[in-house]
C-alpha positions in Angstrom: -2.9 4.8 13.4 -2.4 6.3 17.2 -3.8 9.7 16.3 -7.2 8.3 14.7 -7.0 6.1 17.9 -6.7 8.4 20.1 -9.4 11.0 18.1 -11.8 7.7 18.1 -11.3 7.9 21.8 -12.1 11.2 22.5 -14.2 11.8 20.1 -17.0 9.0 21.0 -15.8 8.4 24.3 -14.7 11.4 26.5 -16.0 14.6 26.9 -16.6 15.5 23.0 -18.9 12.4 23.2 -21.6 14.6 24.5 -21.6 17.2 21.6 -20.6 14.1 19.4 -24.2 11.9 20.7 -26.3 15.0 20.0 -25.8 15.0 16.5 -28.7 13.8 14.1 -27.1 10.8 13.2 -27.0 7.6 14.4 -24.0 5.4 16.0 -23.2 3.4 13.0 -22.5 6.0 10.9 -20.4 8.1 13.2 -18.8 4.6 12.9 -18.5 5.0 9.5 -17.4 8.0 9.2 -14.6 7.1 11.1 -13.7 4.1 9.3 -13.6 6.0 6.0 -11.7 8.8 7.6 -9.1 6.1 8.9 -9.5 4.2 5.5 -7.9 7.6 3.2 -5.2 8.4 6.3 -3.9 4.6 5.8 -4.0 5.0 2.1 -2.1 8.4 1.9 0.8 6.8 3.9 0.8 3.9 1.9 1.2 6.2 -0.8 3.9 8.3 0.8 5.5 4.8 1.7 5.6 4.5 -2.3 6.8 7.5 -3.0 9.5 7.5 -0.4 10.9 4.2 -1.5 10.9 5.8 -5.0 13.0 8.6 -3.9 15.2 6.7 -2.1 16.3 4.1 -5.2 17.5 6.7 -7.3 15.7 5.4 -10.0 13.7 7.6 -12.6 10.1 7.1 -11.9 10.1 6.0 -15.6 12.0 3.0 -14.8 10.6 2.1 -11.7 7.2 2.8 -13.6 8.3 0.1 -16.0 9.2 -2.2 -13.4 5.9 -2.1 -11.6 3.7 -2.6 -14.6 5.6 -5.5 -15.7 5.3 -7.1 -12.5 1.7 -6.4 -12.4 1.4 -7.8 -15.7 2.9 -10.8 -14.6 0.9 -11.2 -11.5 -2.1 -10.9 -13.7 -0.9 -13.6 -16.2 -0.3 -16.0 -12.9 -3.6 -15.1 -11.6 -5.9 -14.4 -13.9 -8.7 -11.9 -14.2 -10.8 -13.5 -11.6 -7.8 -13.6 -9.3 -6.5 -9.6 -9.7 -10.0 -8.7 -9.6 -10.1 -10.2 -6.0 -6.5 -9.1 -4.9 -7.8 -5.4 -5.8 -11.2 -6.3 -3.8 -9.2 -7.9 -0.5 -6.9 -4.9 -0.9 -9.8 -2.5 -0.7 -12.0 -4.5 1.6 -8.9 -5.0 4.0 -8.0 -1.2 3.8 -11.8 -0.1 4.8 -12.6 -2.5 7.4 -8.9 -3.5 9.2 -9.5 -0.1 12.0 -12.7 -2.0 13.2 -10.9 -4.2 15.7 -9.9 -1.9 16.9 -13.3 -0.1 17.3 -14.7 -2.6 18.6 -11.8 -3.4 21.6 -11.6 0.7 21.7 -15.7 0.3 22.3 -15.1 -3.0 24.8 -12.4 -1.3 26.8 -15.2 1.4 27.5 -17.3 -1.4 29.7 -14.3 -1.4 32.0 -15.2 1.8 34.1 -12.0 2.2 36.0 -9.8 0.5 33.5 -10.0 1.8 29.9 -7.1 1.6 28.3 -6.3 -2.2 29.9 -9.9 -3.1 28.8 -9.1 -2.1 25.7 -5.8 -3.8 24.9 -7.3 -7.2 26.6 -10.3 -7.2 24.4 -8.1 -6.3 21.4 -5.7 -9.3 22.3 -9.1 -11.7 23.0 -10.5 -11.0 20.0 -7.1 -11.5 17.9 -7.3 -15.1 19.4 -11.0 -16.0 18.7 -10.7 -14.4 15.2 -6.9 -16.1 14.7 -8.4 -19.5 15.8 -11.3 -19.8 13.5 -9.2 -18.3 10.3 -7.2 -21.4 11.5 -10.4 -23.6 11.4 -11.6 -22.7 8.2 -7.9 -22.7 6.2 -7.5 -26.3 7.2 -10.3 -27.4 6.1 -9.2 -25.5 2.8 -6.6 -26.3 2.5 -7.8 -30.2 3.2 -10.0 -29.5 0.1 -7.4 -28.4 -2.2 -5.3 -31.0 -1.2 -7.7 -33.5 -2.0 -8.6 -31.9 -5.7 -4.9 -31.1 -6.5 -3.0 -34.2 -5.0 -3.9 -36.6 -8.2 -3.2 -34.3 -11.2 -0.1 -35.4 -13.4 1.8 -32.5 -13.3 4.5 -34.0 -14.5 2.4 -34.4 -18.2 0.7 -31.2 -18.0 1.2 -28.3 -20.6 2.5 -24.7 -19.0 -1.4 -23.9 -19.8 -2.9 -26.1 -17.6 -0.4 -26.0 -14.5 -1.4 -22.3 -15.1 -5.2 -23.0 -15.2 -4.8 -25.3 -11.7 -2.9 -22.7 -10.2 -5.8 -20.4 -10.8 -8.3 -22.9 -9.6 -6.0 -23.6 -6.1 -5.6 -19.7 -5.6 -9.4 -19.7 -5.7 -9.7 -22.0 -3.6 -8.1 -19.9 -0.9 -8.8 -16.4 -1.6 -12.6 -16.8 -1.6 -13.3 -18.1 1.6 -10.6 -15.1 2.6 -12.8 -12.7 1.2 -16.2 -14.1 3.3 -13.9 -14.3 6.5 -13.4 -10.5 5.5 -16.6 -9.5 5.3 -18.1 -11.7 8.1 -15.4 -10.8 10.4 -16.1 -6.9 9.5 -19.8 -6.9 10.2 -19.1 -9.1 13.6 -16.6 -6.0 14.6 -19.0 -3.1 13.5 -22.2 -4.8 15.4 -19.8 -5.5 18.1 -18.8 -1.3 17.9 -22.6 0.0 17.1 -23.9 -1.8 19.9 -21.7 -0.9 22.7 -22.6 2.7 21.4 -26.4 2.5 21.3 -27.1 0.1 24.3 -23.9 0.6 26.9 -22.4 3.9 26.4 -20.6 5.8 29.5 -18.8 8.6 28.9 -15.8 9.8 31.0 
């Protein structure tokens, strides 16, 4: 994470951002090249984190194989298809787009001309709040909703299948409005990013 930071930084935004701005390419897709780049560095560590905690059990990988597919298989049974479908899509959503905050505080910062790096960190601490506080906003009013639909069923009466078909519908309930928040918060952070970049750029 610090060394795509700091090759974000001077790659877009020092010196190397004069060689980097005469490319034929536009802004949003050195943008995306870096969020792809960033997206395969933090899933190779999460798979060395993996492979280090296999090592370190002193378990055979068949075993701890066996464990991990009879977890999953019991997450799926809890969730559903619909549901592991979408922890697989948050999973890979959340793994492309979770560098653009800081892209876009990175890009912020640069519209402090004296004071980067400060820039930077306040805008990445602002926007943390203003996205923190409507995440808040919305979950309460989900979670209002779900309270409302789920408050009145007899669980007491139900069968194993239907407490397992209302857990489905609740964790629905909460995941896709997590997804939209995702996606909507993504696109905020990459206009935020491209724009800085087309309209406000100042190299050191």
């Amino acid at each position: 994470l610090i060394v795509t930071v700091q090759r974000l930084t001077k790659n877009l935004l020092s010196d190397e951002g004069y060689l980097m701005f005469t490319l034929p390419v536009k802004s949003w897709q050195l943008i995306l090249s870096k969020m792809f780049t960033m997206a395969v560095w933090c899933f190779l560590s999460i798979v060395s984190v993996i492979l280090s905690v296999f090592i370190l059990s002193g378990e055979s990988f068949a075993v701890l194989s066996a464990d991990f597919q009879r977890n999953w298989a019991e997450m799926a049974r809890l969730l559903g298809a619909a549901g592991t479908t979408e922890v697989i899509v948050a999973f890979f959503i959340g793994l492309l787009t979770y560098c653009l905050p800081i892209f876009a505080a990175i890009a912020l910062g640069s519209l402090w001309r004296n004071h980067r790096t400060l820039g930077a960190f306040l805008s990445f601490v602002g926007l943390n709040i203003v996205s923190q506080t409507i995440v808040g906003n919305v979950m309460k009013v989900v979670i209002n909703s779900a309270d409302a639909r789920f408050t009145d069923y007899q669980w007491a009466t139900a069968s194993e299948m239907e407490i397992l078909q209302y857990s489905r519908a609740q964790f629905q309930s909460f995941m896709v409005p997590s997804l939209l928040l995702m996606v909507v918060f993504a696109v905020a952070y990459f206009f935020i990013t491209t724009t800085i970049l087309d309209k406000k750029l100042d190299l050191e």
